[in-house]
C-alpha positions as CSV (number, residue, x, y, z in Angstrom):
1,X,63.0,127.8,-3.6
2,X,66.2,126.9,-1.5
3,X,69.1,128.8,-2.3
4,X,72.9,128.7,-1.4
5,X,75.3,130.8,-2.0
6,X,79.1,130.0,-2.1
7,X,80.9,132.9,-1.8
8,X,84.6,134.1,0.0
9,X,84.2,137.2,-0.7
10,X,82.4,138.9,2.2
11,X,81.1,142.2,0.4
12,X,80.0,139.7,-2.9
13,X,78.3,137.0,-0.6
14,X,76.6,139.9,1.4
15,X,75.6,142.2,-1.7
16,X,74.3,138.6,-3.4
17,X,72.5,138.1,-0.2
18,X,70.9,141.5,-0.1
19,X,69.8,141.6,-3.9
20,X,68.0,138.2,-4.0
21,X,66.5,137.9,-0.1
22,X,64.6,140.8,-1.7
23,X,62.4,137.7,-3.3
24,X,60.1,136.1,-0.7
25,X,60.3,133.1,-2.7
26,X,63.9,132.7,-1.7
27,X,65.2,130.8,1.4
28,X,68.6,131.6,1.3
29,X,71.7,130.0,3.0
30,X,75.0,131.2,2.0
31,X,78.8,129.5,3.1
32,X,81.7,131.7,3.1
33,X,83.9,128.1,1.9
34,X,83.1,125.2,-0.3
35,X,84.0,122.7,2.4
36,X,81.5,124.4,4.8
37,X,78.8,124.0,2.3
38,X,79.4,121.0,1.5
39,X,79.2,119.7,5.0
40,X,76.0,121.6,5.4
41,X,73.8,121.3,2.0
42,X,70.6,119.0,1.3
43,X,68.8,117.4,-1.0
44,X,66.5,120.2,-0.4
45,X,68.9,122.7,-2.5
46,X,67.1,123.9,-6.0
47,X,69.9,126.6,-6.9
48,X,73.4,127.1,-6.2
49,X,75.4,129.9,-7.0
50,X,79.0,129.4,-6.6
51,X,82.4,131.8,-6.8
52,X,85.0,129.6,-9.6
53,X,88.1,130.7,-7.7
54,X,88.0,130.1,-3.9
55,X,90.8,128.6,-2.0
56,X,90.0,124.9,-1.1
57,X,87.9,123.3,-3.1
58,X,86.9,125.8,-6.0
59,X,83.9,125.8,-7.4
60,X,83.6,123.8,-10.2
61,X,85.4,120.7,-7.8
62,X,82.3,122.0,-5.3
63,X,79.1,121.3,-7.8
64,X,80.8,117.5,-8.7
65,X,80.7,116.5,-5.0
66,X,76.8,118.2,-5.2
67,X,76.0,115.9,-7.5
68,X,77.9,113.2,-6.5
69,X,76.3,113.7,-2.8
């Protein structure tokens, strides 16, 4: 399962990181900024897991361009 993670929050994206790479069934990609991610994502993506409040594009602006992408 393809994973990304949106997070700008260096100990939360890292500490998301750690938890869930502990599942092999994970391939996980994580973006410190919505605009990053969204430069970078695929159609390949089954889960996101976003922050709300980033500067930028927050995330609920971040999973309308997903699906409009």
């Amino acid at each position: 399962m393809n994973l990304v993670i949106v997070e700008d929050d260096i100990n939360m994206r890292k500490s998301l990181e750690i938890a869930l790479g502990e599942y092999e069934e994970f391939q996980i990609k994580s973006y410190k900024s919505a605009t990053e991610a969204l430069k970078k994502i695929d159609s390949d993506t089954d889960l996101i897991i976003t922050d709300i409040n980033m500067p930028g594009i927050d995330g609920l602006e971040f999973i309308k361009a997903c699906e409009n992408k």
